[in-house]
C-alpha positions in Angstrom: 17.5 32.5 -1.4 17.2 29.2 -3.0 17.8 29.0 -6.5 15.6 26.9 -9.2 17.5 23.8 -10.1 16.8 22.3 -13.4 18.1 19.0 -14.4 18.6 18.7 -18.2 20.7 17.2 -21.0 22.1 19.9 -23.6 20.8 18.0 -26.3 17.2 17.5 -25.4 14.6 20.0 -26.5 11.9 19.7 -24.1 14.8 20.6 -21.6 15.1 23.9 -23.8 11.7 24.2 -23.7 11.1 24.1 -20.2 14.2 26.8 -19.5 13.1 29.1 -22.1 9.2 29.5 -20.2 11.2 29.5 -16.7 13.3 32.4 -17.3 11.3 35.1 -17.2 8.8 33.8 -14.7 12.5 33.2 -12.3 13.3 37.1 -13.3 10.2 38.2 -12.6 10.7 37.0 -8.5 14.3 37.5 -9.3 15.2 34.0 -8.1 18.2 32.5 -10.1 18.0 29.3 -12.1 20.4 26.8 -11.7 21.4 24.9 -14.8 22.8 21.4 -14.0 23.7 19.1 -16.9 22.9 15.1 -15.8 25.0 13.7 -18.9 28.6 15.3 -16.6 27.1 13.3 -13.4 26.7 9.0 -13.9 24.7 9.6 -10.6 22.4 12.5 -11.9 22.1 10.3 -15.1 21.0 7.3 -13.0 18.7 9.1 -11.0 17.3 11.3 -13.6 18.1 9.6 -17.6 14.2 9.0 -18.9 12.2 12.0 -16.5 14.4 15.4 -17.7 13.6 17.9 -17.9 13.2 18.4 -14.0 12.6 21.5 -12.4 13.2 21.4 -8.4 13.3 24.2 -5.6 14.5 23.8 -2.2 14.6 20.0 -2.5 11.3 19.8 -4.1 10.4 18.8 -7.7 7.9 20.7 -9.3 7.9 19.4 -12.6 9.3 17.4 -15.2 9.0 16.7 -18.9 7.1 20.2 -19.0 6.5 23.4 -17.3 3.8 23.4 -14.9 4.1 27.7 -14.7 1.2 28.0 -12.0 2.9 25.3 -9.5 6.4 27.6 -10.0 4.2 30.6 -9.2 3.1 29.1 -6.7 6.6 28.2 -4.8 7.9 31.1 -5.4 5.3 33.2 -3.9 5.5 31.5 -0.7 8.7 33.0 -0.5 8.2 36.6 -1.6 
């Protein structure tokens, strides 16, 4: 099963934000969520610096800056 990948700085508080309203919607279709720091990765930073937080699942981005909760519904479903 893919996992939730979420592209985030530590320091940033939307990117706490947007975790804190994915985790129990992620629980609740028991899909994991894949913390990935872009500050550890000059590549991530490059390709990421000015958008996180942003939320992707198998390849494809469902959101950034804030959680869009019915789109993540919506992906996830199509795999239940």
């Amino acid at each position: 099963m893919p996992a939730l990948k979420l592209y985030g700085r530590a320091w940033c508080h939307l990117c706490e934000d947007l975790r804190a309203g994915l985790e129990p919607i992620a629980a609740e279709f028991g899909v994991p969520v894949e913390w990935i720091d872009i500050d550890t990765d000059p590549a991530l930073e490059a390709l990421y610096d000015e958008l996180v937080p942003v939320l992707l699942f198998d390849g494809v981005q469902l959101c950034h800056y804030r959680l869009d909760e019915s789109r993540v519904r919506q992906a996830l479903a199509a795999i239940a």
